[in-house]
C-alpha positions as a Markdown table, in Angstrom:
| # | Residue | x | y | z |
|---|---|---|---|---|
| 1 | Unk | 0.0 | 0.0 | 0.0 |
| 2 | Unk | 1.5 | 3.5 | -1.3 |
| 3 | Unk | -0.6 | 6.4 | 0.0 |
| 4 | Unk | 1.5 | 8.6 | -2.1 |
| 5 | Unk | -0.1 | 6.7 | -5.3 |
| 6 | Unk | -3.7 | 7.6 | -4.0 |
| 7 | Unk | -3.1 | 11.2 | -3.1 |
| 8 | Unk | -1.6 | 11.7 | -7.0 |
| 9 | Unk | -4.5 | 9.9 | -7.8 |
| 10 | Unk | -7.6 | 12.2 | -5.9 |
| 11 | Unk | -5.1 | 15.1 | -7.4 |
| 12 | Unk | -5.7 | 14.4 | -10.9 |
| 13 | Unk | -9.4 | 13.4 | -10.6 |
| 14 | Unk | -10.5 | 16.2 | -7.7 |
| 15 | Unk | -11.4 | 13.0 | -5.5 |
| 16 | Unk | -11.0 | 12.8 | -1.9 |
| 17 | Unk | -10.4 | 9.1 | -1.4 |
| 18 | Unk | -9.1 | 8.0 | 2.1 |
| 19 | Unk | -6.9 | 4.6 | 1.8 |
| 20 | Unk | -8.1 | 1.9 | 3.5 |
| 21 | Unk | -7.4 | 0.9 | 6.8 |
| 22 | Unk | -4.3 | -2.4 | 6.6 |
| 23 | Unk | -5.4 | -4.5 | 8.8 |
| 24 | Unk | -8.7 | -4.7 | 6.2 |
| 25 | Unk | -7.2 | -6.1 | 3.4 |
| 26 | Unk | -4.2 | -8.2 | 2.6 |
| 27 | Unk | -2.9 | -9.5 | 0.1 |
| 28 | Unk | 0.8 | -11.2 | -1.0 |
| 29 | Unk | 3.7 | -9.7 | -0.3 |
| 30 | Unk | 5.4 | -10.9 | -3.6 |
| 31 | Unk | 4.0 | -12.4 | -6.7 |
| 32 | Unk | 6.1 | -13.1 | -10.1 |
| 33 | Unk | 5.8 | -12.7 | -13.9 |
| 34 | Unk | 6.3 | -15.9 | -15.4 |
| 35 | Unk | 8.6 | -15.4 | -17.9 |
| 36 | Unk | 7.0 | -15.0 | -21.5 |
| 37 | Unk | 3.7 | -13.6 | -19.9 |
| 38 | Unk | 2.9 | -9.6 | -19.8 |
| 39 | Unk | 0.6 | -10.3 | -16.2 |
| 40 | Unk | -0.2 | -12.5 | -13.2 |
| 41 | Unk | -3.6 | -12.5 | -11.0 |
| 42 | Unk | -3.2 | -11.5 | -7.5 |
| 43 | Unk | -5.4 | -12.2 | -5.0 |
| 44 | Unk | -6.6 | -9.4 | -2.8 |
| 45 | Unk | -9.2 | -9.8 | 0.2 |
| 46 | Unk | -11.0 | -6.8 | 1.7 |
| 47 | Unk | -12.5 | -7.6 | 5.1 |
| 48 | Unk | -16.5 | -5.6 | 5.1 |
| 49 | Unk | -15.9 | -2.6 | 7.5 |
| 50 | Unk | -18.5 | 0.6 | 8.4 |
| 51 | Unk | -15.4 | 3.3 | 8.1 |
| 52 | Unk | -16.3 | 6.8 | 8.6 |
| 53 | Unk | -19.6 | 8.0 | 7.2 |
| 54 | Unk | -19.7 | 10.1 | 4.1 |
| 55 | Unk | -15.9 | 8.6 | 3.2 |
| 56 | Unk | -15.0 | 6.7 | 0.2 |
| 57 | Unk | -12.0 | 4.1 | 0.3 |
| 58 | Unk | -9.5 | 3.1 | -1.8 |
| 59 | Unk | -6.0 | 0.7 | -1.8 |
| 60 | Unk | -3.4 | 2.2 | -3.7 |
| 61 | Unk | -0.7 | -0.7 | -4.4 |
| 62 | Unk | 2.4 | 0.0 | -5.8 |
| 63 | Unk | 4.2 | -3.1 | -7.7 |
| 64 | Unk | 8.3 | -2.6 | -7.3 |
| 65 | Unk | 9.9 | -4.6 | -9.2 |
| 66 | Unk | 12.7 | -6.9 | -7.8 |
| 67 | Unk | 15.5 | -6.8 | -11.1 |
| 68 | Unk | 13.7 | -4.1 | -13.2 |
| 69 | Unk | 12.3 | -0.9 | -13.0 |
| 70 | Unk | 8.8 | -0.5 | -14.1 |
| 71 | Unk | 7.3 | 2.5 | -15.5 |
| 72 | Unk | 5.6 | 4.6 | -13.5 |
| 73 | Unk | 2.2 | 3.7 | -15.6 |
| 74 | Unk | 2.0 | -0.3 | -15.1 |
| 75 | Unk | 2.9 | 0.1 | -11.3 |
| 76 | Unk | 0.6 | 2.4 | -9.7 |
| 77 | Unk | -2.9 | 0.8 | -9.6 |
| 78 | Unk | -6.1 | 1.8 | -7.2 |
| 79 | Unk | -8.9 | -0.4 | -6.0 |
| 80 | Unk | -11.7 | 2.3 | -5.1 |
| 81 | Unk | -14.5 | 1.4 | -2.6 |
| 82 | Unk | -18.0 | 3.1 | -3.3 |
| 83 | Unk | -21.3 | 3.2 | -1.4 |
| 84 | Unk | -24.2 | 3.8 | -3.2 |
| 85 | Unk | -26.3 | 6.1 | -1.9 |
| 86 | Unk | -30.1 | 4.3 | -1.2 |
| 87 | Unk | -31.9 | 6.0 | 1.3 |
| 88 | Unk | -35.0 | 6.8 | 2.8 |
| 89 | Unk | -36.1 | 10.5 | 2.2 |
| 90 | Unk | -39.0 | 12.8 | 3.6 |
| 91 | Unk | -41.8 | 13.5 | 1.5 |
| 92 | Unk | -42.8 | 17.5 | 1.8 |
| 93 | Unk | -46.2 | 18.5 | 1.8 |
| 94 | Unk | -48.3 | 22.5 | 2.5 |
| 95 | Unk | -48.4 | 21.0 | 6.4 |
| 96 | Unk | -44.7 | 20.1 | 7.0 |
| 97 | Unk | -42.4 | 22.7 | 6.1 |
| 98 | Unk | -39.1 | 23.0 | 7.5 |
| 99 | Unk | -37.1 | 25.5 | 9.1 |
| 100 | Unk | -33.6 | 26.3 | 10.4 |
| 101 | Unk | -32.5 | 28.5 | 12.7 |
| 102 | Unk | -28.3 | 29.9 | 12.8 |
| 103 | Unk | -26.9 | 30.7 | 15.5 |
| 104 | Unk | -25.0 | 33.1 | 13.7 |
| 105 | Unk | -24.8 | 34.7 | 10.5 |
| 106 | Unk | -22.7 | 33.0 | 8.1 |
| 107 | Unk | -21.1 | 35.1 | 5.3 |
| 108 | Unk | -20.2 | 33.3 | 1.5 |
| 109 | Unk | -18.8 | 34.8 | -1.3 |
| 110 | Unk | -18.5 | 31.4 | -3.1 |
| 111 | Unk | -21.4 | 28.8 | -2.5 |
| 112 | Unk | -22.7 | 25.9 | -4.0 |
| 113 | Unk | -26.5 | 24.5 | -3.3 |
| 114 | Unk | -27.1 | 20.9 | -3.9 |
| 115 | Unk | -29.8 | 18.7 | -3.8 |
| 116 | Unk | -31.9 | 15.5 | -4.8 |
| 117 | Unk | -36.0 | 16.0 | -5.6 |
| 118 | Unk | -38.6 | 14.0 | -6.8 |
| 119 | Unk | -42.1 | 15.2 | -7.6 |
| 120 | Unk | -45.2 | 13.5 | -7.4 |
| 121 | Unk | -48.9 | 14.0 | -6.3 |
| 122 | Unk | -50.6 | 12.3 | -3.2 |
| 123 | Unk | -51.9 | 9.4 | -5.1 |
| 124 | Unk | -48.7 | 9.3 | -7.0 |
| 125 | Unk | -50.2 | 9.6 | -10.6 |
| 126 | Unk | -48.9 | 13.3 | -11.6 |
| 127 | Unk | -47.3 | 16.3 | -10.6 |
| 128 | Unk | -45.8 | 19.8 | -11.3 |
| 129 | Unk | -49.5 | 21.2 | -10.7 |
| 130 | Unk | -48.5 | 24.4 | -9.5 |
| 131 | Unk | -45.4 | 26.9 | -9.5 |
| 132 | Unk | -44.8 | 24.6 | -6.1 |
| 133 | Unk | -43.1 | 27.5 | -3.8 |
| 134 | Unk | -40.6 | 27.2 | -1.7 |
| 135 | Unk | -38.0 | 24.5 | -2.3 |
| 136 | Unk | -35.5 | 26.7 | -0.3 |
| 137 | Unk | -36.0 | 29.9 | 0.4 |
| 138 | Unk | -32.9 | 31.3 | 2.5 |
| 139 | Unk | -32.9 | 34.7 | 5.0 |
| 140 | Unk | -30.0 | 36.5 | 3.5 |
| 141 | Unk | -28.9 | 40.1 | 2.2 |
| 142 | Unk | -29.3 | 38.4 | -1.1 |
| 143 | Unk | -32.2 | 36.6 | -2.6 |
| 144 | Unk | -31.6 | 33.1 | -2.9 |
| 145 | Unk | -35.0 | 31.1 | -3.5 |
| 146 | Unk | -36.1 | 28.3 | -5.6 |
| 147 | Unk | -39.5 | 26.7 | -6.5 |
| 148 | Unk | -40.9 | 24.4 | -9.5 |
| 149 | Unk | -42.3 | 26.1 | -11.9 |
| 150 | Unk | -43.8 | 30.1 | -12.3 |
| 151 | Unk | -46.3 | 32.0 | -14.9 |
| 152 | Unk | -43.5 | 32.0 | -17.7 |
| 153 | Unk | -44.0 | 29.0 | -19.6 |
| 154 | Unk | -47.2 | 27.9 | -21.3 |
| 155 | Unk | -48.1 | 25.0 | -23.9 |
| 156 | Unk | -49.3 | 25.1 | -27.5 |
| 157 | Unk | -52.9 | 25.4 | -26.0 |
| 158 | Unk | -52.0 | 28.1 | -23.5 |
| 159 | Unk | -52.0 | 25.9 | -20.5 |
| 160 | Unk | -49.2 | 27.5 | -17.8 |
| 161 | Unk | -46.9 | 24.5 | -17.6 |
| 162 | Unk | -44.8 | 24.2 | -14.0 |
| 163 | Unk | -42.4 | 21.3 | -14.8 |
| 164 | Unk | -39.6 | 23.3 | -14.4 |
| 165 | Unk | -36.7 | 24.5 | -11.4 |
| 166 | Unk | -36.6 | 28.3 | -11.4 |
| 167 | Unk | -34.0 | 29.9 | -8.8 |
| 168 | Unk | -34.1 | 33.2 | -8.3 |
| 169 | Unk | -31.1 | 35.3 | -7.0 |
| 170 | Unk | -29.7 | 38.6 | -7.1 |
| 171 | Unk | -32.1 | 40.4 | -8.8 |
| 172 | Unk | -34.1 | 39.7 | -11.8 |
| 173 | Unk | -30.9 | 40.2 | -14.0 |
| 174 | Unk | -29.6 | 36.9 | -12.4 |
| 175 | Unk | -32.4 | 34.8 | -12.3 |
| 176 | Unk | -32.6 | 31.6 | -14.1 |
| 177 | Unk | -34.1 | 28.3 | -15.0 |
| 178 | Unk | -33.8 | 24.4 | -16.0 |
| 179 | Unk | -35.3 | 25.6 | -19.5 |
| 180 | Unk | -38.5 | 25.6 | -21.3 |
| 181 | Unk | -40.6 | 22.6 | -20.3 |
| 182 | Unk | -41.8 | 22.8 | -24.3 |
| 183 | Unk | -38.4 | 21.1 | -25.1 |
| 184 | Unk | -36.8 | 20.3 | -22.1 |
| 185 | Unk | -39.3 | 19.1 | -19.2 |
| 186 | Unk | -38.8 | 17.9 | -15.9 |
| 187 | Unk | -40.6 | 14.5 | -15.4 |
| 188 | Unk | -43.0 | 13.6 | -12.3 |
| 189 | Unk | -42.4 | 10.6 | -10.6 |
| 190 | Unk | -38.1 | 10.9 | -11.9 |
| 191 | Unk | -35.2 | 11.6 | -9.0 |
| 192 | Unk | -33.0 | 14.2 | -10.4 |
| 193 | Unk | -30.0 | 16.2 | -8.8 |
| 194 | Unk | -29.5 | 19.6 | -9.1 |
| 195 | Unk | -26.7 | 22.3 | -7.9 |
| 196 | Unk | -26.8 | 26.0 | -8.1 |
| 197 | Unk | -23.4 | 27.6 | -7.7 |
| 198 | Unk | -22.2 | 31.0 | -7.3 |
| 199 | Unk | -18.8 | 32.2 | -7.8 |
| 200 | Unk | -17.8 | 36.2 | -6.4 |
| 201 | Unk | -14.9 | 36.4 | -8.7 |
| 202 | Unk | -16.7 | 36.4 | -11.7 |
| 203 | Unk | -20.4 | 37.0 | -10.8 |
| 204 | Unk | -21.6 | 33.5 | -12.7 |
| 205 | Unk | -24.3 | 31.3 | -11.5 |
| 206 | Unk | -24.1 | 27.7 | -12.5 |
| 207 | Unk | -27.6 | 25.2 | -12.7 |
| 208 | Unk | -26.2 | 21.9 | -13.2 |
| 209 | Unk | -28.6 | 19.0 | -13.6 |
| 210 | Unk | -27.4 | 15.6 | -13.0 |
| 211 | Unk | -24.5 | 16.4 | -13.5 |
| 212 | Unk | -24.5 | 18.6 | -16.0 |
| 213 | Unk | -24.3 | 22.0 | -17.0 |
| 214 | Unk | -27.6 | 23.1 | -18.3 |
| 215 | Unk | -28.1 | 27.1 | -17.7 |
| 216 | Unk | -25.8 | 29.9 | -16.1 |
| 217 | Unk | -26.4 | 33.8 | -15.4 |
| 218 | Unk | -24.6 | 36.5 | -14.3 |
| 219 | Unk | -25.6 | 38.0 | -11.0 |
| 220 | Unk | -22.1 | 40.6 | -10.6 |
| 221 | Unk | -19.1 | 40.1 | -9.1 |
| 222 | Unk | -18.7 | 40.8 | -5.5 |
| 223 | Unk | -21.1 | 39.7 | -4.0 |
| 224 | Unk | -21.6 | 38.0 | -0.5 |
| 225 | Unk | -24.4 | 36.5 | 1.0 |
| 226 | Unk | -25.0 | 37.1 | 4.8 |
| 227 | Unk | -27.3 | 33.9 | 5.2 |
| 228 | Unk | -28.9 | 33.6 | 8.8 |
| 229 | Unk | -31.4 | 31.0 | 8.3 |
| 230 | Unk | -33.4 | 28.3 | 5.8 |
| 231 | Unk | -37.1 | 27.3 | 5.7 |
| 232 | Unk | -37.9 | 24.5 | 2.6 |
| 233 | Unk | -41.3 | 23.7 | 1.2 |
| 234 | Unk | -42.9 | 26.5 | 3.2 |
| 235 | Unk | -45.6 | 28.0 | 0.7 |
| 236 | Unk | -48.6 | 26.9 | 2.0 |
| 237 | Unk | -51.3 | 27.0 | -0.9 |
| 238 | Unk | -48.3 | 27.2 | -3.3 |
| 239 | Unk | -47.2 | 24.1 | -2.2 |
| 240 | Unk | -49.2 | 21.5 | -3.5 |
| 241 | Unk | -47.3 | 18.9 | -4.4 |
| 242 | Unk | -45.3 | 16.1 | -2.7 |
| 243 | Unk | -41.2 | 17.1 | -3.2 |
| 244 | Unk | -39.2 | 14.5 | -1.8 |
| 245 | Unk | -36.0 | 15.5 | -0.7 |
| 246 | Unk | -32.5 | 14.3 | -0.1 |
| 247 | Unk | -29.1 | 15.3 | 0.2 |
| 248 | Unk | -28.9 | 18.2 | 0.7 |
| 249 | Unk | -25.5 | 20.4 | 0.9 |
| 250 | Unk | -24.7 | 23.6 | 1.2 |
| 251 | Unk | -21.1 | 24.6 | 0.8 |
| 252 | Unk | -19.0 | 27.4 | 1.3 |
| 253 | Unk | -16.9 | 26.8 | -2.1 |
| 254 | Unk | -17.7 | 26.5 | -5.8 |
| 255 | Unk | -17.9 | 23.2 | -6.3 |
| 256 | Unk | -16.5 | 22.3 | -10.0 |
| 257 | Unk | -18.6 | 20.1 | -12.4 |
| 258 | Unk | -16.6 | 17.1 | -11.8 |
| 259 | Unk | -16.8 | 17.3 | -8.0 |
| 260 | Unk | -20.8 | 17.6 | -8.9 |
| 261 | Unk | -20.9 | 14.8 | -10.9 |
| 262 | Unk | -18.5 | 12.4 | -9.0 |
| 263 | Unk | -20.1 | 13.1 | -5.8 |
| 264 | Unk | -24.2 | 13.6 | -6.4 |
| 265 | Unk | -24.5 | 9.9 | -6.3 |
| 266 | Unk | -23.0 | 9.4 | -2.9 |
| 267 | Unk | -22.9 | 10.6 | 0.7 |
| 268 | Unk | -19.8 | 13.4 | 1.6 |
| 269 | Unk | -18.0 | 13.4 | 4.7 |
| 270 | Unk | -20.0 | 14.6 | 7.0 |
| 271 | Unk | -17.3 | 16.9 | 8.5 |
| 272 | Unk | -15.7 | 18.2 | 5.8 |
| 273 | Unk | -14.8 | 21.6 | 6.7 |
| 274 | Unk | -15.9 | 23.0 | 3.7 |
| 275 | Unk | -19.9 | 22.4 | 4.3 |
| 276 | Unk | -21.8 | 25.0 | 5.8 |
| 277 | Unk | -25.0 | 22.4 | 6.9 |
| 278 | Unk | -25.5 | 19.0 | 5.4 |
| 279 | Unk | -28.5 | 17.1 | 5.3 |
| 280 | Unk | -28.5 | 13.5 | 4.0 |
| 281 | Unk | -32.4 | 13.3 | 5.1 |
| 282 | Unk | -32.0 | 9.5 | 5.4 |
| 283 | Unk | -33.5 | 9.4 | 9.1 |
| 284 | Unk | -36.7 | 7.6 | 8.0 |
| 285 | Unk | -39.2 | 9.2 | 11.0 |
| 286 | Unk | -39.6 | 11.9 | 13.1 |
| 287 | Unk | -39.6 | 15.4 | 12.6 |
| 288 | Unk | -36.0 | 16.8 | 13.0 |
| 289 | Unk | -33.8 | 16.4 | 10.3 |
């Protein structure tokens, strides 16, 4: 085990994998290349563990070789250990809003809000039947508030459609959507990720959806919000709708596409010093998340 090999490796792929524990896995302490053959199996056993919530593993092996020097390509190798993320999640209705109080204010110049929804009705055949206010809707110095759907989009036969993520911030210069529902819909019934980022130094606002990179605005450059609390699905009448919930991150950096990507499918570490709140919603009862 070379932790050298894994730390080059979560370098080069903005990973954070932590290398796993010795006394879980073993495997020989030399192995040789018959001669005239390019490989050998090795066996390697990984006893189960729990490890620290929110961490991913990994077992970076270096192979030395005994009479040769092997290039730096065919000796390096990493066995990664993944989680995948199945959870309960709270489904939000008018009646059970959420809210969080701060103890104090906390002031970001770079953030990044991420989340998982799913949208359905109460007997689970529909959804998107209103301009369902408020996914999030932050106390701050700056607007920071998102909702399904508004009166912007309408069918061929006039009909206001709401299948969309609107998230509006900044002013009306720097608000922004998921895109017309004509040709690019959100589905009832379908998990999808999103993250909204915001980056001071140059004033952009990122909506990536699973993944991806599908809208950005300019809100100026400069900014910071002064955020001192959070309430979520807490319109009342405007809330019809049930919007399940999970994973959800707030963090104090902009978090770059790959991080988005490689990470909306599993849990973070829970203390990662870069989170301002994290909320993996995967209690299963009660009423405090």
């Amino acid at each position: 085990l070379d932790e050298s090999v894994l730390n080059d490796y979560n370098k080069l792929n903005q990973t954070e994998y932590v290398i796993v524990p010795s006394e879980y896995i073993s495997f020989p302490s030399e192995v040789t290349i018959p001669a005239g053959s390019a490989m050998v199996g090795v066996p390697v056993t990984i006893t189960s563990f729990d490890g620290e919530k929110g961490v991913d593993y990994a077992a970076p092996l270096r192979i030395i070789g005994a009479d040769m020097e092997i290039s730096s390509g065919s000796s390096s190798h990493i066995i990664t250990f993944g989680k995948p993320l199945i959870q309960s999640a709270p489904g939000f209705l008018s009646n059970n809003a959420m809210s969080m109080d701060w103890d104090e204010e906390v002031s970001l110049p770079n953030l990044t809000l991420e989340w998982w929804a799913r949208v359905t009705n109460t007997s689970g055949t529909g959804g998107f039947s209103i301009n369902n206010q408020a996914i999030f809707s932050f106390v701050s110095n700056y607007e920071l508030y998102v909702r399904f759907g508004d009166i912007v989009y309408a069918d061929s036969n006039g009909r206001n459609l709401y299948n969309f993520l609107q998230i509006k911030t900044m002013g009306i210069d720097a608000n922004y959507d998921s895109g017309d529902p004509n040709k690019t819909p959100l589905n009832w019934g379908e998990w999808i990720h999103f993250a909204h980022t915001y980056d001071a130094g140059t004033g952009d606002v990122i909506l990536y959806m699973n993944g991806v990179e599908v809208n950005r605005n300019n809100g100026g450059a400069g900014n910071v919000f002064n955020i001192t609390g959070l309430s979520m699905c807490s319109a009342g009448s405007y809330h019809r709708d049930v919007i399940e919930l999970a994973q959800v991150r707030l963090w104090k950096t902009t978090r770059t596409a790959a991080q988005i990507a490689k990470y909306m499918k599993k849990e973070v570490k829970y203390n990662d010093p870069n989170l301002v709140f994290y909320l993996p919603m995967n209690e299963g009862s009660g009423s405090v998340l």
